[in-house]
C-alpha positions in Angstrom: 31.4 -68.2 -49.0 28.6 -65.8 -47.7 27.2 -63.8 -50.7 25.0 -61.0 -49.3 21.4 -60.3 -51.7 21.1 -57.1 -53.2 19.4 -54.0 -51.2 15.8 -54.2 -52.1 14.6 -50.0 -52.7 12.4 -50.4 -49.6 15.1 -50.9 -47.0 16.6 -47.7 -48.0 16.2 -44.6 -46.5 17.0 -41.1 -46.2 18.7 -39.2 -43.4 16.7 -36.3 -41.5 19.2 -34.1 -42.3 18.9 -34.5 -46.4 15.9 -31.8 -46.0 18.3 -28.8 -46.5 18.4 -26.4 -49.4 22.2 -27.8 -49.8 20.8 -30.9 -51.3 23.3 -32.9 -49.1 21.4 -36.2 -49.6 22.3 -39.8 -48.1 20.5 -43.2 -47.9 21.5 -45.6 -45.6 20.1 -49.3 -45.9 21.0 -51.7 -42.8 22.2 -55.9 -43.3 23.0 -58.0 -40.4 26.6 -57.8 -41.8 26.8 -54.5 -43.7 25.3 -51.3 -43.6 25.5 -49.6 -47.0 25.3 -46.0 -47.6 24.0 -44.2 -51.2 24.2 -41.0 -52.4 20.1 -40.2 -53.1 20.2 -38.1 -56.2 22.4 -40.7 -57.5 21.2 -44.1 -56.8 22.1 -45.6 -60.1 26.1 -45.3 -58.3 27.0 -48.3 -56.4 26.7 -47.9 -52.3 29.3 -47.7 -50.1 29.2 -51.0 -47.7 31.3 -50.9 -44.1 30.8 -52.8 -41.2 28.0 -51.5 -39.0 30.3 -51.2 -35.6 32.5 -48.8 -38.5 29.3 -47.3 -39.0 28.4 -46.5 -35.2 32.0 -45.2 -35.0 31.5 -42.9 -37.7 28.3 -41.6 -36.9 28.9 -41.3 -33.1 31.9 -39.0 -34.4 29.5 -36.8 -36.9 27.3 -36.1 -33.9 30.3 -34.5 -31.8 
């Protein structure tokens, strides 16, 4: 069984794009295994955790 730690705060951080008056805020946090994915005004909400080549597949489809 491989039992990933917990994110420590440091390895978070924000996306470029959280800077808008929307208040549209994301932190991402990146694991050999996982990449997990917060919502920054509300970090006290357990991340979302996917497998980083789902990651690359959803970001290379944000950028389009």
């Amino acid at each position: 069984m491989n039992v990933e730690q917990p994110v420590s705060e440091s390895s978070w951080f924000k996306s470029s794009y959280s800077s808008g008056a929307g208040g549209e805020c994301i932190e991402v946090a990146t694991r050999p295994a996982r990449v997990h994915v917060r919502d920054s005004k509300d970090t006290t909400r357990a991340a979302l955790a996917v497998d980083p080549t789902a990651w690359a597949a959803f970001v290379e489809f944000a950028a389009r």
